[in-house]
C-alpha positions in Angstrom: -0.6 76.3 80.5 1.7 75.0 82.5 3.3 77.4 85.5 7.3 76.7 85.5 7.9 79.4 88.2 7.8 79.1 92.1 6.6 82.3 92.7 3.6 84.2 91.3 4.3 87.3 89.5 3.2 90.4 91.3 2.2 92.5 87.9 -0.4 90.3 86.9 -3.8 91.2 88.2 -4.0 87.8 90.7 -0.5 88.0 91.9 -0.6 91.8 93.0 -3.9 91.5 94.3 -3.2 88.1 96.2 -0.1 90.2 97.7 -1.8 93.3 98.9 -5.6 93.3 98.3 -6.5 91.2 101.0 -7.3 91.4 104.9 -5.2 88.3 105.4 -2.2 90.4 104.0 -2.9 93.7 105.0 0.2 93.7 106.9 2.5 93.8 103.5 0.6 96.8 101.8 1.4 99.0 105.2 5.0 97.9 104.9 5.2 98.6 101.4 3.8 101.9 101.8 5.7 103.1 105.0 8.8 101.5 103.4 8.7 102.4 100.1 5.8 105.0 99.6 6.1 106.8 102.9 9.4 106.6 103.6 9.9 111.1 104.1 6.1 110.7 105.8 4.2 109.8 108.6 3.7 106.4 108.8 0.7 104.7 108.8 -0.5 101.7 111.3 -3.4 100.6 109.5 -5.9 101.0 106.7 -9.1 99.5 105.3 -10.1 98.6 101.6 -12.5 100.6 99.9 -14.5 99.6 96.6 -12.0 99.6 93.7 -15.0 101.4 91.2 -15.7 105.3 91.7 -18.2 106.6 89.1 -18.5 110.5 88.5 -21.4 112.9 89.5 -23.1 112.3 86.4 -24.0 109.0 84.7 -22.4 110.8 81.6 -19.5 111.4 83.6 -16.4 108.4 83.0 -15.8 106.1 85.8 -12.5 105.5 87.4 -11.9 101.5 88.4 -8.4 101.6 90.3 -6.7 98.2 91.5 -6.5 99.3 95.3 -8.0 102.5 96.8 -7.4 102.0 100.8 -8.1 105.1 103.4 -5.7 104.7 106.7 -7.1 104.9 110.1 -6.0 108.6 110.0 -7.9 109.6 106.6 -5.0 109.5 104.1 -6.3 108.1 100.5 -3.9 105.1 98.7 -4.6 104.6 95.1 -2.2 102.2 94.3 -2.0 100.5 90.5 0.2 98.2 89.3 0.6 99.5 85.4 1.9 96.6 82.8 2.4 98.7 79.6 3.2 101.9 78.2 0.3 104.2 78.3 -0.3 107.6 75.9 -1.2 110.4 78.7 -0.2 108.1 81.5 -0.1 111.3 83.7 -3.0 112.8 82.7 -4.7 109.5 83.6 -3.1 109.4 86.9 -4.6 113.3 87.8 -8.0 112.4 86.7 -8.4 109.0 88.9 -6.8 111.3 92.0 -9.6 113.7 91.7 -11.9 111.3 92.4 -10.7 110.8 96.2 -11.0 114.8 96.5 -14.4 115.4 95.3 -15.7 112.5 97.4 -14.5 114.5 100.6 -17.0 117.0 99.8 -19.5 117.4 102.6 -23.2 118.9 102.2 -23.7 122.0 104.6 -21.0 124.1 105.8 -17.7 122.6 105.2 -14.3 124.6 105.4 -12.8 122.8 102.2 -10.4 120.6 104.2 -9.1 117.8 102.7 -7.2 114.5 103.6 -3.8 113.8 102.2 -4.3 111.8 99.0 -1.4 109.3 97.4 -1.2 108.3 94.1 0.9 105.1 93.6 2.2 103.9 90.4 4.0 100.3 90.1 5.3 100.8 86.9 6.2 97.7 84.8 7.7 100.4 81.7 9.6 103.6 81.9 7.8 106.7 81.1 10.5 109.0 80.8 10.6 110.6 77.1 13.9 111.9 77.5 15.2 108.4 78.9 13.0 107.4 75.2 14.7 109.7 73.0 18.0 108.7 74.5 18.8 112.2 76.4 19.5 110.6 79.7 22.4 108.8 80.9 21.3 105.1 81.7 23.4 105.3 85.1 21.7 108.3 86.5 18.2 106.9 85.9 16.5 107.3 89.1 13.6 104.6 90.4 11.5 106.8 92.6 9.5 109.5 91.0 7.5 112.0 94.0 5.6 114.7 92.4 4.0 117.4 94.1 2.6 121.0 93.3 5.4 123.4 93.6 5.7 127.0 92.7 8.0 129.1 90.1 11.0 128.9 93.2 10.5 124.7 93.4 9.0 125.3 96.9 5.7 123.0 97.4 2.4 125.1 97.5 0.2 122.0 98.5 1.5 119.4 100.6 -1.8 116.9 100.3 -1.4 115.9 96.6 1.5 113.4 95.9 2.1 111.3 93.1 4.7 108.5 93.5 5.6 106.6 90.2 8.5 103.6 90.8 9.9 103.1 87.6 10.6 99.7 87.9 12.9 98.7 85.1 15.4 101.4 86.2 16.7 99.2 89.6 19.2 97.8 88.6 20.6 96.3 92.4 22.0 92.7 92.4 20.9 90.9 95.9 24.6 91.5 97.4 23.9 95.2 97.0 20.8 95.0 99.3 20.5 97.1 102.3 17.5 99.5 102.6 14.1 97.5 103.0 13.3 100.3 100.3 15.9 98.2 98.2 14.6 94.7 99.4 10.6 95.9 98.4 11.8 97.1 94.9 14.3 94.0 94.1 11.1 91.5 95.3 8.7 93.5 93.1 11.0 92.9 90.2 12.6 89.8 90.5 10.0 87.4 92.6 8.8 85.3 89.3 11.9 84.7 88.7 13.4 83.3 92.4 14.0 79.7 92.8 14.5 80.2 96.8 14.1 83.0 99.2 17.1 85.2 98.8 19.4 85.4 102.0 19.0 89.4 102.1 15.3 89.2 102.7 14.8 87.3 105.8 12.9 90.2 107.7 9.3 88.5 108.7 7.5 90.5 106.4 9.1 88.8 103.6 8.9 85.8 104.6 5.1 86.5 105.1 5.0 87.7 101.3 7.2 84.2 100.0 4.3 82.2 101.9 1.4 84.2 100.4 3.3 84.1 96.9 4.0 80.7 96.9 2.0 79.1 93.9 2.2 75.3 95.4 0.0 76.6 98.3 -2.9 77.5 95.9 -5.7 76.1 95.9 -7.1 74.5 92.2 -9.3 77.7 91.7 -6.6 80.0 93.0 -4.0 78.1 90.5 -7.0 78.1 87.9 -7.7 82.6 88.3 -3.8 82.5 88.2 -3.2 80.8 85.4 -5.7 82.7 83.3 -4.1 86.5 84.9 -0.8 85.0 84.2 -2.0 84.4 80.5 -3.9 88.0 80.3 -0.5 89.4 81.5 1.5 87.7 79.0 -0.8 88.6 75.9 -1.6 91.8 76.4 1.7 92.9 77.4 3.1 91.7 74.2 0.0 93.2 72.1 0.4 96.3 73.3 4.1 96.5 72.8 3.8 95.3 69.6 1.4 98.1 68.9 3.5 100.4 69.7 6.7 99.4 68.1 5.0 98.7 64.9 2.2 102.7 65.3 5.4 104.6 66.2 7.6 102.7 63.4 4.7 103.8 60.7 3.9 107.3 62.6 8.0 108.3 62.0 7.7 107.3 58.5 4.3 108.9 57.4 6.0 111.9 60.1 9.1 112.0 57.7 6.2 112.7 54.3 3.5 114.8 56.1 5.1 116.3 59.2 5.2 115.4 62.4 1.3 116.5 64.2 0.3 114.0 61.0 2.3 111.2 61.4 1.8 111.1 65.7 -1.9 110.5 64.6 -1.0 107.8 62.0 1.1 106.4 65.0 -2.3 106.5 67.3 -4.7 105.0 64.7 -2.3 102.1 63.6 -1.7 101.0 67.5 -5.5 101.3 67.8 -6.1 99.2 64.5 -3.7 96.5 65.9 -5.4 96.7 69.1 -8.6 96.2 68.0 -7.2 93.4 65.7 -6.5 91.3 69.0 -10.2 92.2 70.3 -9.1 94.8 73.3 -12.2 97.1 74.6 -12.2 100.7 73.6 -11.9 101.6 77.3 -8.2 100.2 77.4 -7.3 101.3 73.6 -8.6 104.8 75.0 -6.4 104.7 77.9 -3.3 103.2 75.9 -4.0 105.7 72.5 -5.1 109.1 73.8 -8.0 108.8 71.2 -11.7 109.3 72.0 -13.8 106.0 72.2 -15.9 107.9 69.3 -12.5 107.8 67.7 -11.8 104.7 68.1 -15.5 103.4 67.1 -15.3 105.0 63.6 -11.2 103.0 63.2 -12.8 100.0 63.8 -16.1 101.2 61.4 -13.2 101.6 59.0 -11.4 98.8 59.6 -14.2 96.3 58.8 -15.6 98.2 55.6 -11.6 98.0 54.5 -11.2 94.4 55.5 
């Protein structure tokens, strides 16, 4: 496969982990953060990566692999995921991987419960919103920027060390000249850098010129242009397997919805997106994630599938 573009793009699993999973570029995953996660916070000045895999207190228990999990020098958790496709319980998803960072805070012996401010960070590649879905919201008022925190009945927050920040990223909509925030600058590079020919003139600050350099895909080395190639491709395919999934489970789920009622036809929706996912030889881990369905669910479709084939 031959790469036509200058840049690498930040969404597949290489690019995003070239850019900010790495010692050598440390520096742009504090930016991005104070910039565009922290921006209301304290900042931070520096952090350290922590293994990517948390398992649960059981080996029963399901494990939680996130792309980066960082601690700053002051004890504030990052879990920050780039997310390609749309994902059944996206949310629910997103509170179960957070309670891993709480529970391994526990400490044996007396311990007053104190826990470290915990961030949840989505990069989202798709927009979540079902209203925005079911056309209820007007496309100008879309906002990019989702913080979510626990609030009571009067909208005031109760707990100030749980935060979930989502960054819907086809809702920014800013042309370069409209640049002016480095909140602005972050979002428009996230979006647009596979598709830049030359460093834009709005984004000369230093640490953008440090991400160009580490994004540039003529400075690879042969393996590094090799692992890219192949992310690139795993981007490519199972962006478009999954959203054909979709388009064609929904399509059939509104239809057999229309015959046998709605709580019917969402589960004909689920099992023909996992039928066409298993067609293209995804693991039950990610058809779990994408579907909502068990993996015992999903064993017995494909069961099915082959005795109907």
């Amino acid at each position: 496969m031959a790469i036509k573009e200058k840049y690498i793009n930040p969404f597949t699993d290489f690019g995003f982990k070239k850019l900010f999973g790495t010692e050598i570029n440390k520096d742009l995953l504090i930016n991005f953060l104070n910039e565009v996660i922290l921006p209301q916070h304290k900042k931070i000045s520096d952090l350290k990566y922590n293994n990517t895999e948390r398992v649960g207190q059981t080996e029963l228990d399901r494990k939680a692999i996130f792309d980066l999990y960082c601690i700053s020098s002051k004890g504030e958790r990052f879990i920050v995921e780039m997310q390609k496709a749309k994902q059944n319980y996206f949310k629910d998803r997103s509170l179960f991987y957070a309670s891993f960072p709480i529970q391994e805070q526990a400490q044996t012996g007396d311990w007053n419960y104190q826990l470290s401010p915990i961030y949840t960070v989505g990069i989202l590649d798709f927009a979540f919103s079902d209203d925005e879905l079911n056309g209820k919201i007007n496309s100008d008022k879309l906002d990019v920027r989702h913080e979510v925190q626990l609030k009571n009945q009067n909208g005031n927050v109760f707990y100030d060390k749980l935060t979930f920040i989502y960054l819907e990223m086809p809702h920014f909509k800013k042309t370069e000249e409209e640049l002016e925030t480095t909140y602005d600058k972050w979002l428009y590079v996230l979006k647009y850098l596979p598709n830049l020919i030359e460093r834009p003139m709005k984004l000369q600050e230093r640490v953008f010129q440090r991400l160009f350099e580490a994004a540039e895909i003529a400075k690879f080395s042969p393996e590094e242009k090799d692992q890219y190639e192949e992310s690139l491709k795993s981007y490519r395919d199972l962006k478009n397997v999954i959203d054909t999934a979709f388009d064609e489970g929904e399509a059939k789920g509104k239809i057999e919805g229309k015959i046998e009622g709605k709580i019917e036809g969402k589960i004909e929706g689920k099992i023909e997106i996992a039928i066409n996912l298993l067609k293209k030889g995804l693991h039950p881990n990610l058809i779990s994630d994408v579907t909502g369905l068990t993996e015992l669910e999903i064993q017995k479709i494909n069961d099915d599938h082959i005795i109907n084939d």
